[in-house]
N, C-alpha and C positions, 0 to 999 in steps of 0.2 A: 195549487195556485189558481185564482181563477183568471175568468177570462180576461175584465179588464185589467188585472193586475198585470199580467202576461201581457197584454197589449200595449201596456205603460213602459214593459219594460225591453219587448222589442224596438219602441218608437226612440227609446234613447239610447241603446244599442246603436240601433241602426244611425241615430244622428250623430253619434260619437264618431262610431271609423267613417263614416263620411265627412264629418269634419275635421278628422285625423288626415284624410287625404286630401281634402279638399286645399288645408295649409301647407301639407308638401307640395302639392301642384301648384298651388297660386306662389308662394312665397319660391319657389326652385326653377320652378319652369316657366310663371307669365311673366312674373315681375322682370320687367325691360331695363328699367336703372338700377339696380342692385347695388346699395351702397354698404352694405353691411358682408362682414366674412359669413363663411357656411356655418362654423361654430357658431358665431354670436345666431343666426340666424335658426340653429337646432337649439340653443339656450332657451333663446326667447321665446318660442314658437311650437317648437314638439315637445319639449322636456314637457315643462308644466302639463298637458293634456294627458301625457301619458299615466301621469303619477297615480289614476285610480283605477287602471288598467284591472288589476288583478281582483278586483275589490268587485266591477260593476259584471265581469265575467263568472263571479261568485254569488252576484244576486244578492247582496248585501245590503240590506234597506239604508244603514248610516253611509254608507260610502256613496252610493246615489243622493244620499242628501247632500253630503259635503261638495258631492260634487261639482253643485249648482257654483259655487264661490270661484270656482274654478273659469266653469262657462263666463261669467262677469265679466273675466278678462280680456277674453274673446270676444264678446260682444263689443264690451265696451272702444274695442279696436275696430271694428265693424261698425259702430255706428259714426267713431268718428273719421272714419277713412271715407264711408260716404257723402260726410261734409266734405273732408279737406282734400283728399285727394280724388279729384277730377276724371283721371284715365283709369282708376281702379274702383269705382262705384258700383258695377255690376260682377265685380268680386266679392267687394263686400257687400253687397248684396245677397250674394247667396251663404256668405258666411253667417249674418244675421239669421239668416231661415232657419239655419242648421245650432246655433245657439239656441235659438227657440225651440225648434225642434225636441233639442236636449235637455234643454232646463224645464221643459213640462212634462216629459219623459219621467225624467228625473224626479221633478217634486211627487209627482201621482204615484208613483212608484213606488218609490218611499215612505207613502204615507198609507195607502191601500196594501204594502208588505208587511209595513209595522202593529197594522191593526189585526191583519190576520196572523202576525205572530204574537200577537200580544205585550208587544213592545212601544207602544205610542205611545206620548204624553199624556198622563193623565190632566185632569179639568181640575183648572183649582178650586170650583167648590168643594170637587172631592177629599182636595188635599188638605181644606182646611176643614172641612168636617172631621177627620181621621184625627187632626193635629188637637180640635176639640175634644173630642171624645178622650183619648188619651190624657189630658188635661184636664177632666173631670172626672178619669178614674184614680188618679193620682191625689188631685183632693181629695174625695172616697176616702184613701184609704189613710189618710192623714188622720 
């Protein structure tokens, strides 16, 4: 693997369990008015994150991709807790960082593992050059 692939994939590594902890600590231990049970609170909040757990500790170029859909969620709570909620801004705060963090981990990663395993999208002129050709050996042979 090389280096920046490696580095793409420590940087979302590392934003992952940091963001894995950063949600238990802020959602278990800062948050002051807790209106929600522990359950709804591990539904909402851990479950979903963990679900590519096994996937991104395998180095798996598609599960680091999909994973991105995942961070969305996160973020997207993150940036509107920034607006709405007043006394938890510099939580989410740091949540956003750490969604970012991951989702560019994430994409680079995925994209720089997929080329070196030779798994990437191909370009559709290629696809429809191939789809030609195929198409005029068949008239040929007509």
């Amino acid at each position: 693997m090389k280096f920046n692939t490696r580095f793409y994939q420590r940087l979302a590594l590392s934003s992952y369990f940091l963001l894995i902890t950063w949600l238990v600590i802020w959602h278990f231990f800062l948050t002051i008015d807790k209106n929600t049970s522990t359950l709804f609170t591990v539904l909402l909040w851990i479950i979903p994150i963990l679900l590519p757990i096994r996937g991104l500790l395998a180095g798996k170029p598609y599960t680091y991709a999909w994973t991105n859909f995942i961070v969305m969620y996160y973020l997207l709570h993150g940036l509107t807790a920034v607006y709405a909620v007043e006394g938890e801004r510099i939580y989410a705060a740091i949540e956003i960082l750490l969604c970012v963090g991951l989702f560019s981990g994430c994409s680079f990663y995925a994209r720089l593992r997929g080329r070196e395993l030779g798994t990437g999208i191909r370009k559709l002129k290629e696809e429809l050059l191939e789809e030609k050709q195929a198409f005029e050996s068949l008239k040929q042979d007509k």
